[in-house]
N, C-alpha and C positions, 0 to 999 in steps of 0.2 A: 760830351757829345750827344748821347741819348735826350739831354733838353732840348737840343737840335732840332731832334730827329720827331719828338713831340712835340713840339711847335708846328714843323714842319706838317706834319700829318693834321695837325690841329685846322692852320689855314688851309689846307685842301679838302679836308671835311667842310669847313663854311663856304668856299669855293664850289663844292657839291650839290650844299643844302641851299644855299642862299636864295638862288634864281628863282624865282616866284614860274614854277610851275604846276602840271595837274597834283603831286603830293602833295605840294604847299596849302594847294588852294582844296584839299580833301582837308589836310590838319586844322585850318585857318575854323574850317565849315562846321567839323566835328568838335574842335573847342569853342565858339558861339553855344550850337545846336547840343549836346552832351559834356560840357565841363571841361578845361584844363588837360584836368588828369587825361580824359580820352585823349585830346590833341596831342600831346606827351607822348603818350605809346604809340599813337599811330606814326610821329614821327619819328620815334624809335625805332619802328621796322624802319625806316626809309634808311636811318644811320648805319642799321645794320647790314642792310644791305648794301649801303656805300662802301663798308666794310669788308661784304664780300671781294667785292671789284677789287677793292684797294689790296688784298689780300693774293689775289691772284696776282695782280701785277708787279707786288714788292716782294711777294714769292718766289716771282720767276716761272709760275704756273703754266707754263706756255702752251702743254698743250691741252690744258682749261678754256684757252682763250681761244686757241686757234677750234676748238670745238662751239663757243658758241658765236666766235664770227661763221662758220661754216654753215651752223642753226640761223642766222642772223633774221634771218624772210622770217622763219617761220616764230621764231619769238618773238619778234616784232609786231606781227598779226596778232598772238594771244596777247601782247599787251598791249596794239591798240583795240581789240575786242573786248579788253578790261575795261580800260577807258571810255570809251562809248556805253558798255553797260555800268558801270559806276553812274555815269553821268544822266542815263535815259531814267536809271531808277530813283536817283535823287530828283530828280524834275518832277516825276509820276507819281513821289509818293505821297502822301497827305501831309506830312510833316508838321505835323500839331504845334511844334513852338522848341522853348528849348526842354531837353530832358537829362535829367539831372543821371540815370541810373540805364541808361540806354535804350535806343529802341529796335524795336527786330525788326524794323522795315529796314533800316538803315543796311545796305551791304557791307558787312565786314566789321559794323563798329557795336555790333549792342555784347560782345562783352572784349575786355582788356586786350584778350590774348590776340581773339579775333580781329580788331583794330590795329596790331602789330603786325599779324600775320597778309591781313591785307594791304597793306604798303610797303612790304616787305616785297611780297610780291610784284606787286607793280614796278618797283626799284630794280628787281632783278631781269625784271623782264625789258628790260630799257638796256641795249647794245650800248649805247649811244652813250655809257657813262663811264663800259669801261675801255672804251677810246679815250673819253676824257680823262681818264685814270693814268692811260700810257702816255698820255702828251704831258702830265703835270710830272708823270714819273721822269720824263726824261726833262724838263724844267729843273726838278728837284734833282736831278746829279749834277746838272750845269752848276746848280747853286752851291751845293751842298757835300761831294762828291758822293751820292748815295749810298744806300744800304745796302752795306756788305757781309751782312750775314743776316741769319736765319734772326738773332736778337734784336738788330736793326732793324730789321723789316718788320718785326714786334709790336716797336717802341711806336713807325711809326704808321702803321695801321693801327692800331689804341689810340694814335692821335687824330686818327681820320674818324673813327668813330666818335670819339670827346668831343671832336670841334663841332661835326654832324648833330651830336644830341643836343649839344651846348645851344646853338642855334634854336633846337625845334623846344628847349626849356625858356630862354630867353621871347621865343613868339607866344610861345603860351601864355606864359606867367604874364606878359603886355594884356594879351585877347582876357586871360582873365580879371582882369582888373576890370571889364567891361562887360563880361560874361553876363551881370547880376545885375547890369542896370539896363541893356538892352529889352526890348520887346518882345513877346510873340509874333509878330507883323513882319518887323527887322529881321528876325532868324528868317521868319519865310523867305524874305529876297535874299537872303544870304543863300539860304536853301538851292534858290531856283538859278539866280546868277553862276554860284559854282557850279550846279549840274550843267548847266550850258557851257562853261569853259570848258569844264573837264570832257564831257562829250566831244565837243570842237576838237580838243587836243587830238582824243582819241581818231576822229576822223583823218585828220590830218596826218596822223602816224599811218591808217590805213591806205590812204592815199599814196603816200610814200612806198609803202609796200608795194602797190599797183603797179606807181609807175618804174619802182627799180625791177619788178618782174615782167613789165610785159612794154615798157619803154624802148626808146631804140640801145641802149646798151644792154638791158635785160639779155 
């Protein structure tokens, strides 16, 4: 049963990480522009933080959850304020090419930890994933009849992280097979395209925030 249960958690981590959003498109940036290994950890917070989610809700955390739907506005704001500054400083900055060893203009990514800890971040601060978490959660007992203990719930939040990282080793290890033949010119538009996505996102989540505060249901 626990191979299940690890599977199960496995597909819903690639379910998580899959969709080509502003993390994705931070890891994609940071492995081109700083190597692999950076893109790795940075999507390692992201796993991790999938983790979180997943964690709560195969917990039973309820009222974790019902605390940051109640924060919902205002986490939302810090993390599309993340997002827009991620984005405005990747665009701004000079970005010389790629750099093997980090750089400190870069937010979040010129050492290891810091690369983790910033997309970790932004992962948590996303509502919006662990609603995804509770709809897959209740998928997964249709399927599976769910996790019925504290070890179930273990097995498969481990799997939601595995399948998450598995993904963000699998994007890398591709990006680096090209990491080394790409240009300095190339990283730039890589540079400046992602800061413009990731900005856009972040706009669009502040947007969102606007109009569920001050819309006609606000």
């Amino acid at each position: 049963m626990f191979v299940v249960l690890i599977i199960s958690g496995v597909i819903m981590g690639l379910i998580a990480a899959v969709p080509i959003g502003p993390v994705n498109l931070i890891c994609i940036r940071r492995s081109f522009a700083f190597g692999p290994v950076n893109g790795f950890v940075s999507g390692l917070g992201a796993a991790l933080g999938d983790g979180v989610f997943a964690a709560i809700t195969f917990f039973g955390l309820t009222w974790i959850a019902e605390l940051i739907q109640s924060y919902d506005v205002i986490i939302e704001l810090v993390g599309g304020a993340l997002l827009v500054w991620f984005g405005v400083h990747t665009i701004l900055s000079p970005a010389a090419g790629k750099v093997e060893d980090g750089d400190k203009n870069e937010p979040g990514a010129s050492t290891l930890v810091r690369a983790m800890v910033s997309t970790f971040v932004l992962t948590i601060t996303n509502p919006a994933t662990l609603i995804a978490f509770a709809s897959m959660f209740a998928s997964f007992r249709a399927l599976v009849g769910g996790a019925n203990s504290y070890v179930d719930a273990g097995f498969v939040v481990a799997g939601v992280v595995g399948g998450s990282a598995g993904w963000w080793l699998c994007l890398t290890s591709v990006i680096g097979i090209f990491h080394t033949r790409i240009t300095d010119r190339t990283v730039r538009i890589i540079n400046r395209g992602s800061g413009v996505l990731v900005a856009l996102f972040g706009l669009a989540v502040l947007i969102h925030v606007v109009m569920k505060v001050f819309g006609p249901n606000g």
